[in-house]
N, C-alpha and C positions, 0 to 999 in steps of 0.2 A: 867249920866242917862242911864237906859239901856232900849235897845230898846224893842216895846212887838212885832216887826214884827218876828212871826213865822218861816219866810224862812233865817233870821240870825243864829239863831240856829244850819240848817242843812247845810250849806255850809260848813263848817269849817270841818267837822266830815267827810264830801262827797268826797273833795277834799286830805284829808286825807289818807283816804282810797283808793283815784282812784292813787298817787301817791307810796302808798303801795303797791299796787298790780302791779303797773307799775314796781315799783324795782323788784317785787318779781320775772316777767317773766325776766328779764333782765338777773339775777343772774342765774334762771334758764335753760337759753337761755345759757348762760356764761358757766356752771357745764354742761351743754350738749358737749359744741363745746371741753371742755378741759376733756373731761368723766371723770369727776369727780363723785363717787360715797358718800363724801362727801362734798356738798358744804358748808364746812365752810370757815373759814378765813384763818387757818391753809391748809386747802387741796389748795386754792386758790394761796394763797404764795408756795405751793410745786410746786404746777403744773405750776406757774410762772417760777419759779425758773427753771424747767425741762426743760422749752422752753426754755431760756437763756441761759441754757448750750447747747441744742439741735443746737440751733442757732452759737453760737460758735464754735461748733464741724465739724458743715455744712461750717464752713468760712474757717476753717484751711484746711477742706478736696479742697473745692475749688481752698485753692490757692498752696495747692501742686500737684492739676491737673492741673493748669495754669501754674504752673513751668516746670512740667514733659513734657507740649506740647511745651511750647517755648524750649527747651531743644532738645528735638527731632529737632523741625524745626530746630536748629540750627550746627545739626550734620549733617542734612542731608544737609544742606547748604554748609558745611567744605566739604563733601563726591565729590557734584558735583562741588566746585572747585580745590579738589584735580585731579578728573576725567580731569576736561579740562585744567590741565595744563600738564598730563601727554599725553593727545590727541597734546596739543601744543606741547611739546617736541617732541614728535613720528614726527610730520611733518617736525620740524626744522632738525631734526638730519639723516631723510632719511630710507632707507633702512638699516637696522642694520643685524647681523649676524641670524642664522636659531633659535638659541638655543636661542640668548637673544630677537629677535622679537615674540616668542611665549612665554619670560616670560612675556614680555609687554604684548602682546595680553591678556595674561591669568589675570593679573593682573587688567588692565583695564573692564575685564570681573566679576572680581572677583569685585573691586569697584562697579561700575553698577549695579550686584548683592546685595551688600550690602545699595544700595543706593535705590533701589525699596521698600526692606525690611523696610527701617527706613519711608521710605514714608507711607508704608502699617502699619507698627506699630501707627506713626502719626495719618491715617486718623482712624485706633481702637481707639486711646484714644481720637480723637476729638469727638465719636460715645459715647464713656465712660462719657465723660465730659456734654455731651447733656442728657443724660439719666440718670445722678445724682442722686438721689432721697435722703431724709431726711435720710436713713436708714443706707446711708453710710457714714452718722458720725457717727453713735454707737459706733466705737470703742474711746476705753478715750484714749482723746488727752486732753494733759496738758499745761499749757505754756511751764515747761521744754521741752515738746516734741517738741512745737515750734517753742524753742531755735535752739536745735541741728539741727532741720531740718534744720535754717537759716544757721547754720553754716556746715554744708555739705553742701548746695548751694554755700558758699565760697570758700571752698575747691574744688567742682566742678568745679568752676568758675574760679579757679586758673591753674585748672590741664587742660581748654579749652584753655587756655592763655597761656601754657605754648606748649601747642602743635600748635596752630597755629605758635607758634616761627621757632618750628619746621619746617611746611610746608614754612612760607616766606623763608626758606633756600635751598628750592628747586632752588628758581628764580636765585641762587646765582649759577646755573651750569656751567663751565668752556667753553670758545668759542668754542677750540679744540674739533673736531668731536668724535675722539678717546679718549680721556680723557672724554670729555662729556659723551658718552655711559657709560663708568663704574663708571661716576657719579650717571646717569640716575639709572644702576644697584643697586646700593648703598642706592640710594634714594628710590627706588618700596622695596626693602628691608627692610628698614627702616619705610618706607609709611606700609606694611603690619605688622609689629609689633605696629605700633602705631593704625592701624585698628582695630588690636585683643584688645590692652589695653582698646580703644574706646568701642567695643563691651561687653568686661567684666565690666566693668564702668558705660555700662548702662543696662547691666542685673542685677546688683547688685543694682542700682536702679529702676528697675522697683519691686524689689521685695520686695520692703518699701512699 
């Protein structure tokens, strides 16, 4: 039996409508926030789609700023325990002659120097990493990209391991005073070539 109340009628038709119109700001709330100039279903899927890569782009750049800062802290770590064990040795082993007490001197001044530096590069990219912005994903990174980034971080990671080998074999200096010294000599020698490797290694990466 159908009803003859009047206001059945217009509910259905009201409701209708207040639900339509309710999408209607939604959508266009939506095609505002993603400036879309078409709001269809296709521009909708695009501009989805832009953000997901967008979003992406923003994670990989992230975490090759979080590699690049733990990477620093970690040099400048190696830096100032290279520094205090050559400080240790200077104490154990005395007064050394005029020529090789000023290559210490210099050397230790030169670590020091190179250890402010990597600090001061650190506390940049901690300032770089705080001030990120969306724009510096732009550039297309791929998974291959990555990939390889992972794999120069192993290779990095290899060649940090393979030098701390190095440094533990400082501690390995002979008792003998004399002997010691042109250990000592041999090692700042040594110590500064593996400085510069360090420094090229990570200029090389800073400029990925």
């Amino acid at each position: 039996m159908v009803s003859s109340d009047p206001s059945n009628s217009t509910v259905l038709p009201n409701e209708q409508s207040s639900k339509t119109e309710l999408g209607l700001q939604h959508i266009t709330q939506a095609a505002e926030a993603l400036r879309l100039d078409d709001p269809s279903l296709v521009g909708f899927h695009d501009a989805l789609f832009r953000l997901s890569d967008r979003h992406m782009k923003l994670k990989l750049a992230l975490h090759r700023a979080e590699y690049m800062q733990a990477e620093l802290q970690t040099h400048v770590a190696d830096l100032e325990a290279e520094l205090a064990l050559l400080h240790h040795w200077r104490e154990s082993l005395g007064p050394a002659s005029g020529a090789e007490s000023k290559g210490s001197t210099e050397t230790i001044e030169a670590l020091e120097r190179r250890r402010q530096v990597m600090i001061r590069k650190a506390k940049e990219y901690q300032t770089q990493l705080a001030q990120l912005e969306p724009a510096t994903a732009s550039s297309k990174i791929r998974i291959s990209d990555l990939m390889q980034i992972q794999e120069q971080n192993k290779e990095r990671e290899k060649e940090i391991r393979r030098k701390r080998k190095k440094l533990d074999a400082f501690r390995g200096l002979p008792a003998n005073a004399d002997l010691a010294r042109l250990s000592l000599v041999q090692a700042m020698q040594d110590l500064k070539a593996l400085s510069q490797t360090r420094e090229e290694l990570l200029d090389a990466m800073l400029e990925h």
